[in-house]
N, C-alpha and C positions, 0 to 999 in steps of 0.2 A: 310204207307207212302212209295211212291217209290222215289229209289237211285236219286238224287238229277240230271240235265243235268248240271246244272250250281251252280257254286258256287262263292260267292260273298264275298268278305275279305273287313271290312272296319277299316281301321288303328283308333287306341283310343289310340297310345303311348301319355304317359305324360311325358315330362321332368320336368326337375329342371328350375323353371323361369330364375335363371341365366345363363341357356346353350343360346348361340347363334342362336341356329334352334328352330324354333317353334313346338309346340305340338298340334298334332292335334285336341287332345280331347281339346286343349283350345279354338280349333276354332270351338267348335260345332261339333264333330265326334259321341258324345253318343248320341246326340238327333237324331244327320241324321242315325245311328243305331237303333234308336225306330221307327224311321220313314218309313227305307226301311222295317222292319220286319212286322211295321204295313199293312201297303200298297202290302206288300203281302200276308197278311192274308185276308187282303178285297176281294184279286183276286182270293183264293185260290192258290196258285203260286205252288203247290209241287212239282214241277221239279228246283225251286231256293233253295239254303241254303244260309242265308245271316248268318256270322258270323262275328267276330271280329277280329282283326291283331293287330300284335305290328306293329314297323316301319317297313314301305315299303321302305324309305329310298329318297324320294322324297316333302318332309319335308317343303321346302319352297312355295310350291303349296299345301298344304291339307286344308283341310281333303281329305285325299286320298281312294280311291275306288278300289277293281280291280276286276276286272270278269273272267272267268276259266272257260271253257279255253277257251276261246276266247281271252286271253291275252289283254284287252282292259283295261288301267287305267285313272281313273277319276281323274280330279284334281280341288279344289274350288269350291265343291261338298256343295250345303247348300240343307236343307231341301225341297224347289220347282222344287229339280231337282229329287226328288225322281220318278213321276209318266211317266218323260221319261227314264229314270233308269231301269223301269219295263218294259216300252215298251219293251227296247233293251232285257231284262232278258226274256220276252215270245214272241221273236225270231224276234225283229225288230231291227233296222239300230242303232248302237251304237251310242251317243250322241258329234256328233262328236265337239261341240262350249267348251264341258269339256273334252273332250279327249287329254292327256300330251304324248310329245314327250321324245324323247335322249336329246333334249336340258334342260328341266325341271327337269330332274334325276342329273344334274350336277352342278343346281342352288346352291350358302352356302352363309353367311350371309356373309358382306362388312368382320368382325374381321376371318372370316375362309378362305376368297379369296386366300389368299396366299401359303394354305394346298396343297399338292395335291391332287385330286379328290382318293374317296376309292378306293379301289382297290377288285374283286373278292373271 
């Protein structure tokens, strides 16, 4: 198999139900991982590695996706969005209707508003 061009991270962090941010994998992150793996095995894709991520940190939009290095992250990524997913992964135009900005990375739940945003 040759060295991968692109690699694909898809966030399955779970939290504690009681934390205040959501967890991706409760929103469907394992399946939409069975799915882009699948979908690329349909295509043969072997210039993609699609793997798995803890938190991206963008928490209030996931399941979160991210692509590499094209630096492109997906946000509210379910399962049908897989096959434009792959378009963009075998070298078409990134899916720009799920593509998350600066402003999404600083989204927290109404009880953490008052925190201030993490810091690097």
């Amino acid at each position: 198999m040759p060295k991968p061009e692109k690699f694909v991270f898809v966030c399955i962090n779970k939290r504690d139900p009681e934390h205040p941010r959501p967890s991706c994998v409760d929103n469907g992150a394992g399946d939409l991982f069975n799915a882009l793996r699948e979908e690329q095995g349909r295509r043969l894709a072997t210039g993609v590695k699609v793997v798995y991520a803890g938190c991206m940190e963008a928490c209030m939009v996931g399941p979160i996706v991210a692509v590499f290095p094209d630096d492109v992250f997906y946000g509210g990524v379910i399962e049908a969005d897989v096959p434009e997913i792959m378009d963009h992964l075998e070298g078409g135009e990134p899916v720009h209707r799920l593509v998350i900005g600066d402003a999404e990375w600083d989204l927290r739940p109404p009880e953490m508003e008052d925190r201030p945003p993490p810091t690097a």
